[in-house]
N, C-alpha and C positions, 0 to 999 in steps of 0.2 A: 097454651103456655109453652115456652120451648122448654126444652131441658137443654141444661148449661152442660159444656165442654169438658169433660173433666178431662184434668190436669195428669190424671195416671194412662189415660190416651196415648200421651204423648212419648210415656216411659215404657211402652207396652211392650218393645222387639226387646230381644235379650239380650242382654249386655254383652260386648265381646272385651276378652280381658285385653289390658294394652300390654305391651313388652317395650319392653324401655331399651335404650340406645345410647352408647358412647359416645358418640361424635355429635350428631344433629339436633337442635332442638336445644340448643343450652348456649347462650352468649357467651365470644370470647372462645369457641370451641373453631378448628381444622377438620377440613376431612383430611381422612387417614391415607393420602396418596401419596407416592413418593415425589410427583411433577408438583407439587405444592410445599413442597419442604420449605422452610426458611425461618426468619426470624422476623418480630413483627417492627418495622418500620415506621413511624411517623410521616406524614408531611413535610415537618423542618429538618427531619433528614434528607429527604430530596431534594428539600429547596438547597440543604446545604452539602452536596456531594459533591464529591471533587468532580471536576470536566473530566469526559471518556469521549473518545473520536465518537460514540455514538450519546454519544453525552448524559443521558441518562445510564450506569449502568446496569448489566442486567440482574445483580446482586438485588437490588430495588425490585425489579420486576416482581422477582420469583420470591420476594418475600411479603410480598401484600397479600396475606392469604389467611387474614385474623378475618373473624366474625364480628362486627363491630358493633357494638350497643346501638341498638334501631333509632332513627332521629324519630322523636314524638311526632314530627308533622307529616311522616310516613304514614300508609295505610294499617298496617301490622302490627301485630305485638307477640315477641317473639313466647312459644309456648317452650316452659321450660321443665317439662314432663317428658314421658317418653310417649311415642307415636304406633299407630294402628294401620290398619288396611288392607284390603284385598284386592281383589282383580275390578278395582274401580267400587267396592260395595264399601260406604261411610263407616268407619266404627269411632267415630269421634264421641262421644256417648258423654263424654264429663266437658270437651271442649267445644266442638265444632256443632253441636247439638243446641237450639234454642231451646230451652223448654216457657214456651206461655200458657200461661191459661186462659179463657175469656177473657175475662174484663182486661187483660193486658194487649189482646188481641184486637179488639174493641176498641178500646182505648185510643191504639195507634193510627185506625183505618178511621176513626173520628177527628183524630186530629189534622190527618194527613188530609181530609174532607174538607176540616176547617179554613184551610189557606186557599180555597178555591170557590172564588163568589158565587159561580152559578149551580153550584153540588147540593146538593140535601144531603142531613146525613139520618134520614130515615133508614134505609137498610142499611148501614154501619151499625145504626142502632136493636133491629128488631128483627133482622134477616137472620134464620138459621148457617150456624159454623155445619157446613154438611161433611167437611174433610178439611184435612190439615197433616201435609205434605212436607218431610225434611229433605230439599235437595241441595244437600252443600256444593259447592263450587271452588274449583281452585284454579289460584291464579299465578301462575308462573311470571317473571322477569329477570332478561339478561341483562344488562345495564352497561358497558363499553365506554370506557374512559379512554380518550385519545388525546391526541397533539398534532394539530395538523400544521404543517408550514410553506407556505411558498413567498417566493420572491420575483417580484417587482422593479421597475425601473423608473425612479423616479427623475427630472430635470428642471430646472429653477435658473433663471439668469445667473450670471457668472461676474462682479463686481469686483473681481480681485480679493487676494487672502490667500491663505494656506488651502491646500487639499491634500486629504489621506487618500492616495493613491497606493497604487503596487511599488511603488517604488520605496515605502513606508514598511512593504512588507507581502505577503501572499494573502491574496485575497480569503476571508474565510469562507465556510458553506454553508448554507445557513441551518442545517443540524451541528454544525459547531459551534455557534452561537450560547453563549450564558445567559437564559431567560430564567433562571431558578428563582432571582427574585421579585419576579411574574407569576410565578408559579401559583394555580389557583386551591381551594380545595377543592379534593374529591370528589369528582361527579359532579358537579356543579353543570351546570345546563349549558350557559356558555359563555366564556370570556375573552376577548380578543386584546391583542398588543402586536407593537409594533418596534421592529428597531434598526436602526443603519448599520449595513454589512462594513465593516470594516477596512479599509484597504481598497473600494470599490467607488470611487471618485475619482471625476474623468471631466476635460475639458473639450469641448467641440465648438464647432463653428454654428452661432445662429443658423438655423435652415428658411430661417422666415426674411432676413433680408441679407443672405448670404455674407454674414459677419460685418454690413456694413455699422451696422447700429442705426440705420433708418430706411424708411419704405417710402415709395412714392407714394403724394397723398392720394386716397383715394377719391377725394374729389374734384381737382384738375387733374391729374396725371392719372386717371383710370386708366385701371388693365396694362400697366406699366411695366415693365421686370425691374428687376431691383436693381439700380447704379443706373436706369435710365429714365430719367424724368427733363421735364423744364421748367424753367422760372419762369416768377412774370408772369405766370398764366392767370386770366383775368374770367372773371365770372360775370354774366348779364342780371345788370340791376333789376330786383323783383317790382319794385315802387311804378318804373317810368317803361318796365319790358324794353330796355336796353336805347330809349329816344332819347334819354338826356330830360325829356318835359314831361311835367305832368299836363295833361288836358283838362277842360273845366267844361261843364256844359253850354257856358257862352261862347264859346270858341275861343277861347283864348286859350294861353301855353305859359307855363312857370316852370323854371327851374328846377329837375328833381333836386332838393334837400339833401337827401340819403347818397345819391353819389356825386353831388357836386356837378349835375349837367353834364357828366362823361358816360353816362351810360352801362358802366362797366365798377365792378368793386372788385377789393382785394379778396383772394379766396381767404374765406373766414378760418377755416383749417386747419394752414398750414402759414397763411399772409403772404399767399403767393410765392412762398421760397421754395416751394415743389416737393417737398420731402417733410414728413414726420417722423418722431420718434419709434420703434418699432417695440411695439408691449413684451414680444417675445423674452426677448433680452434685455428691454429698458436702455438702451441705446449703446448697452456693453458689447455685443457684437459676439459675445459669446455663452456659452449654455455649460453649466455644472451638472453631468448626471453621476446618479450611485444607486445602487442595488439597496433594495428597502424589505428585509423579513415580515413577514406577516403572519403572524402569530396567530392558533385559535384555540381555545381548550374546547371542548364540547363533550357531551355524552351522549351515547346513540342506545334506543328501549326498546328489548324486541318485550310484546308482553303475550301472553296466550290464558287463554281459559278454560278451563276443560269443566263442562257445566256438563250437566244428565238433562234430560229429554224433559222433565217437569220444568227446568229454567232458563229451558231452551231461547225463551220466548223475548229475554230479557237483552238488551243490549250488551256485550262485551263493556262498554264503558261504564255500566253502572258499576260492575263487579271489581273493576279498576280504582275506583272511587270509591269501593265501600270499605271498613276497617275488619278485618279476619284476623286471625292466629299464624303469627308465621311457625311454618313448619323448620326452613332451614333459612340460613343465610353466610353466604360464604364468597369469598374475596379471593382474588389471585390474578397473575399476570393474564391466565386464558384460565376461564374458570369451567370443569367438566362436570358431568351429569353426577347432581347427586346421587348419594345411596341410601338406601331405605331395605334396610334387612329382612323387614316382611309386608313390605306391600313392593307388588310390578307394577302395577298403576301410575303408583307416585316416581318409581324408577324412569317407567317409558314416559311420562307425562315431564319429566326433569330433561332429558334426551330428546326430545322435540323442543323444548324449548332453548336450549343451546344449541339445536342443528338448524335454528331458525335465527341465528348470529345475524346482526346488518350488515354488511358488507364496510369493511374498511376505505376507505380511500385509500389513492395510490400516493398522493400527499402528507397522508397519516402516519402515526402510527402509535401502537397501543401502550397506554401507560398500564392500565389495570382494567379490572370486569368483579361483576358484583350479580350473585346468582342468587335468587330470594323465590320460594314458595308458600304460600301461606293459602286457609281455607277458611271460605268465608261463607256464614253460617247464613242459611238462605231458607228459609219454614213459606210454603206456597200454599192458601187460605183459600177454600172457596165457599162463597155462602150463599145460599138458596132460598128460594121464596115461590111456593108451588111450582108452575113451572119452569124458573127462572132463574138462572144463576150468572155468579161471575167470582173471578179470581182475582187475587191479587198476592203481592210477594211482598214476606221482611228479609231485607239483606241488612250481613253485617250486622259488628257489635254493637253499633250503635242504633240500631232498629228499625232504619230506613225504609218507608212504607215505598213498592213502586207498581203503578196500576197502568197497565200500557194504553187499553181503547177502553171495552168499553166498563161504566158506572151507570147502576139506572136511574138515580134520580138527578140526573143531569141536563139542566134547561138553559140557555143563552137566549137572549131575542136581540141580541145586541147594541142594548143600554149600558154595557159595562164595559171595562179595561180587559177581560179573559178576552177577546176578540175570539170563542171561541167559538161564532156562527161562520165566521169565514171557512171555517174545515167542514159547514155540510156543502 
């Protein structure tokens, strides 16, 4: 009979007390830096500030530096206690700590069995818990809010009308451009707009049939230049191949129909006038260009993990996707490495992940950054059966089971949708 897991296993290292913190760890909280100073700004303030030659100003920048209450569809939830740690050793004891017992252990590695047709869940059920390993994981993200813009030249037939040229005025540039009321929310992934430079409309001569407003056709007048064709040009009738007669197997000769016995029809075309309309210009003879802004918002994610050698094993992506405790989260024009008054860990582990910034475009440039740590709580299971064993991991709050290879009682013969016989 096995003996069951007990639950005080798991409480068994001894508590390390937490020391609580000002700054981090409390929504709506700054860190305490002077390059973060300001006041906190909305959105509809940007959208509604007055124009600066750099048209955002940098009032704006330097004041996005609130902690913002975490959007629920986030991974995190911000811990609003005071924080632990040492030279990378967990003292998360009340948070970051899963405590299960068996049957909750059990439980999960049976369920997670469940959604997999060819699994038995014999050893989920009756395999000894031989150890049960807390290895939290933390996952850093820098997050880069931009604005990128370049410009374009667009041209369109020219039909007569007005044009806003320079003569209206100096062309603008297109960071002086008013997109405020384009302007997206924060961070958002990404949004594109488009708008017409001002002043940057211009009249030119058709290139495609040198402003005549028509081309030779190109099917009697091939390979022609443009202003030099002929008329009259007559094409060979497909009916009679240019005899005038249709032939009959008795020998005899009729009249082709189709061109009336000449042999020869009007080109279809253009009706033999040598010249059509030219698409370029629609037969205006001239071309409207202007300078066309291209707007993009986007946000750029550097993210990093800093896992211990027990959850070594697991993808980076899983820990990304799973739901932890945020430890900090902090906003500003360029956002620097947290502080963590008694853990280096979380210090150097905060400083790698802001010296690993994406790289801006030279198009760019930065509205804000958003700098977010959080630790997510990772218990590594192994269970044994004489000589036989295997692992598996719970990540995260929400208790996501994740088993990489191998499970032993796992059979496919390839009657089923798992298409899991294609991997021997």
């Amino acid at each position: 009979m096995e003996e069951p897991l007990l639950a005080g296993e798991f409480g068994a290292k001894e508590k390390v007390e937490w020391s609580s913190y000002q700054y981090i760890g409390r929504p709506g909280s700054v860190l305490p830096t002077a390059s973060l100073a300001g006041n906190e700004v909305s959105v509809e303030e940007i959208r509604s500030a007055s124009a600066f030659s750099d048209h955002y100003p940098p009032s704006i920048h330097a004041a996005l530096i609130s902690s913002p209450e975490p959007d629920p569809s986030e991974q995190a939830i911000v811990y609003q206690g005071g924080y632990g740690g040492g030279l990378g050793v967990n003292t998360y004891d009340n948070v970051g700590r899963q405590i299960l017992d068996e049957v909750e252990i059990r439980e999960l590695l049976i369920d997670h069995v469940g959604h997999r047709c060819c699994w038995g869940s014999r050893p989920a059920r009756t395999w000894k818990i031989s150890a049960v390993e807390d290895c939290n994981v933390y996952v850093g993200t820098l997050e880069t809010f931009l604005e990128e813009r370049e410009s374009i030249r667009e041209t369109e037939p020219y039909l007569g009308g007005n044009i806003d040229g320079k003569d209206n005025g100096p062309e603008l540039g297109i960071w002086e451009l008013d997109m405020r009321s384009e302007f997206p929310p924060l961070f958002i992934q990404h949004k594109g707009a488009r708008a017409k430079v001002p002043h940057s409309e211009a009249t030119e001569k058709c290139s495609g049939c040198a402003g005549q407003g028509e081309i030779p056709c190109p099917a009697c007048n091939a390979n022609q230049e443009p202003g030099i064709d002929k008329e009259n040009q007559m094409i060979q009738c497909a009916a009679c191949y240019g005899r005038g007669l249709i032939a009959h197997r008795d020998g005899s000769d009729t009249i082709c129909m189709k061109c009336n016995g000449k042999g020869k029809l009007s080109c279809a075309t253009c009706k033999s006038c040598g010249l059509i309309k030219c698409e370029m210009c629609r037969g205006g003879g001239s071309l409207l260009t202007r300078n066309v802004a291209i707007v993009r918002w986007k946000t750029l994610s550097t993210r990093k993990v800093g896992a211990t050698s027990g959850a070594a094993s697991v993808p980076d992506e899983v820990f990304h996707k799973a739901r932890g405790v945020q430890l900090c989260n902090t906003q500003a024009y360029q956002c620097t490495p947290a502080f963590f008054a008694d853990s280096y860990f979380l210090n150097k582990f905060s400083s790698e992940v802001i010296a690993d910034r994406a790289p801006v475009p030279l198009t760019a440039r930065v509205i804000c950054e958003r700098h977010a740590i959080s630790v997510v709580p990772v218990t590594r299971v192994t269970m044994a059966h004489r000589n036989r064993s295997f692992s598996f991991y719970i990540i995260g709050l929400s208790r996501e089971v994740y088993l990489k290879d191998y499970y032993p009682s796992r059979i496919c013969w390839g009657f089923c949708p798992c298409l899991d016989w294609l991997r021997l």
